[in-house]
N, C-alpha and C positions, 0 to 999 in steps of 0.2 A: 504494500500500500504506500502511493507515495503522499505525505503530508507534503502542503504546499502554502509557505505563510501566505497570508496577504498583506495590502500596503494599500489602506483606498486613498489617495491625497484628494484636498480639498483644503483649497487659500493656499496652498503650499505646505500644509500639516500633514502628516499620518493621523489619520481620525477611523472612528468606525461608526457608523451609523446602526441606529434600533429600528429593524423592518423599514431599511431604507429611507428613514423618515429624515429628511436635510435640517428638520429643527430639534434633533435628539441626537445631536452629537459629542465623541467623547472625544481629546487628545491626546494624542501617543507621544507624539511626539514631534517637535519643529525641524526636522531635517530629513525629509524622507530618504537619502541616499547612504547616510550611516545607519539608517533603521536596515537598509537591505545587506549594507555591511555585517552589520550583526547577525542577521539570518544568515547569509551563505558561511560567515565564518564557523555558525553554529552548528554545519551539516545541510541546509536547505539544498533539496537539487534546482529547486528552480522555485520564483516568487509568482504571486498573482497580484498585478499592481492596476491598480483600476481607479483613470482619472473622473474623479467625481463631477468636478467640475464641468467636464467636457461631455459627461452621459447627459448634466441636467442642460446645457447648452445647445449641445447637439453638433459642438468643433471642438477638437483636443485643445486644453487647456498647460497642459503641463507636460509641452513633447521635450522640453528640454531638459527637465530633474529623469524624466524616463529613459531618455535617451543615455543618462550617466547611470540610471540604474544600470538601463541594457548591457553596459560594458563591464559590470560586474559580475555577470553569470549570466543564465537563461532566466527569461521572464515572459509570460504571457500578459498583455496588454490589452486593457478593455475601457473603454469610455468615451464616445464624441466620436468614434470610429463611423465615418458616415459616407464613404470612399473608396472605388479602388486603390484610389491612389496613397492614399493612407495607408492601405493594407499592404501595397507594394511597399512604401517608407521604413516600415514597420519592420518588414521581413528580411532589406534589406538591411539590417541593422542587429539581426539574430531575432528578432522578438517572434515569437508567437500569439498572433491577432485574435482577439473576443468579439468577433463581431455579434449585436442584438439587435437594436433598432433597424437598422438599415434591412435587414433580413427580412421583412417584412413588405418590401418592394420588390416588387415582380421581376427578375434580372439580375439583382445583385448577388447572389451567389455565385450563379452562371459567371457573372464579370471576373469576379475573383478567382475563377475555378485553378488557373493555374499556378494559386498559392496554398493551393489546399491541404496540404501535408505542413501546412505550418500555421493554418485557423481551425481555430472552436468555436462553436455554436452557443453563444449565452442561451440558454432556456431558462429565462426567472418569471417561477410559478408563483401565484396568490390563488388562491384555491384553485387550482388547477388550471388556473387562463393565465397567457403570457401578458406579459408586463411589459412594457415599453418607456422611453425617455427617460432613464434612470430611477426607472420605476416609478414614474409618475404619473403615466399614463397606462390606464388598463386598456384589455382588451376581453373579445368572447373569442377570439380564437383556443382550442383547447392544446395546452403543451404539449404534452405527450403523441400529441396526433402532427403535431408542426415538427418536432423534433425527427417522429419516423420517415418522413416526407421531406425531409433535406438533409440530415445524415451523409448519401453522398455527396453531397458538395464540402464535406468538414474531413476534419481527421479524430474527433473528438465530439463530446459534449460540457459544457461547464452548466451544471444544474442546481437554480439555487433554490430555495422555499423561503419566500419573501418572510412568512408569516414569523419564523424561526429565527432570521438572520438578526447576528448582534442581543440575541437573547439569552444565551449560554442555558436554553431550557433542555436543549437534548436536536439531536436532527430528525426530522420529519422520514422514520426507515420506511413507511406505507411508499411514500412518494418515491423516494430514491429505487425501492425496489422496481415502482412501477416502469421508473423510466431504466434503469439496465435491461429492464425486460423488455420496453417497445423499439430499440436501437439495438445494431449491430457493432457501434465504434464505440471505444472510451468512453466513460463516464465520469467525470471529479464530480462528486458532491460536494455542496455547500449550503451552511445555515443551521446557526445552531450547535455545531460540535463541540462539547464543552468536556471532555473526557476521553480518558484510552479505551475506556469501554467504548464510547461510540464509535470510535473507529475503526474498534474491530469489526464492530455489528455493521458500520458500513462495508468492511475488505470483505464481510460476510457475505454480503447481496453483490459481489460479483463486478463492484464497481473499482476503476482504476486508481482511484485518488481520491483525495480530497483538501478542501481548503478551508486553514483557520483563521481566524481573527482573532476578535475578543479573548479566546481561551488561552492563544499564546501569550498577546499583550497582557494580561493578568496573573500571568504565570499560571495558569488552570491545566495547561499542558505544555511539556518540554520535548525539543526534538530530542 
């Protein structure tokens, strides 16, 4: 199972948010690029760093602290991603691309198709329907069913449950189950994971990874 910190910036902090919510924020810390230091130095194989700023915007906000992460190990990048060309910038720089919002437009996977062993599929559920604009905007489309219907275009899934995220109440295993069982590629879950327990019972259902926040920053779990 590979654990995979995160790093959500937002104004230039490491912060985590409670279910998303941009006015229930906590601070980690004001230097996001020694926050990544400390991870990889820690064992980390690779970070999940996701510009908050740029999910609620809808344009990366912070390509430049990213772009120093990048040169410090592997990182998957997600937020404000609204772009082939983005995704090309991205790739060409070692990152692995989160794409979510933009997926939702008829073409853009296709557009990106030949970066696809280096993008994931944000799938972030609230009861079951994907979530969009840095989770600010819902939809009725049903995840589980969007997820199995574009898979080929990814190399991966990153699957979060809104509901759980930044709660440290435990991870939604109903969902996580559902979704390694509707896909054929990688699964990291996310949301919620506040224990070694949980993550076993996540390496349990069959999924590749997972991503923590709160529980590292808290010390609630150590790589």
């Amino acid at each position: 199972m590979t654990i995979i910190p995160a790093i959500d910036i937002l104004g230039g902090k490491v912060v985590r948010l409670e279910r998303g919510d941009y006015s229930k924020v906590t601070v980690y810390s004001g230097d996001p690029v020694k926050t990544a230091e400390k991870w990889f130095s820690k064992g980390a194989e690779r970070l999940h760093v996701v510009d908050l700023d740029g999910a609620r915007e809808g344009i990366m906000k912070n390509s430049g602290v990213i772009g120093k992460i990048a040169r410090l190990g592997p990182i998957e990048v997600g937020g404000g991603i609204r772009s082939a060309e983005v995704v090309g910038e991205l790739v060409s720089q070692g990152c692995i691309a989160v794409v979510g919002t933009k997926t939702l437009e008829p073409g853009f996977l296709e557009s990106i198709e030949k970066y696809k062993e280096s993008v994931l599929l944000a799938i972030d559920s609230r009861h079951n329907k994907l979530a969009a604009a840095g989770w600010l905007r819902s939809t009725t489309i049903d995840a589980y069913e969007f997820a199995r219907k574009n898979q080929e275009h990814v190399s991966g899934i990153v699957f979060t449950a809104i509901e759980r995220d930044g709660m440290m109440r435990g991870p939604d295993l109903k969902a996580i189950k559902t979704m390694v069982e509707a896909v054929e590629v990688d699964v990291i879950a996310s949301g919620g994971i506040s224990t070694r327990a949980d993550i076993d019972k996540i390496e349990g259902l069959g999924a590749y990874g997972c991503i923590i926040g709160k529980a590292l920053y808290e010390g609630k779990i150590k790589l």
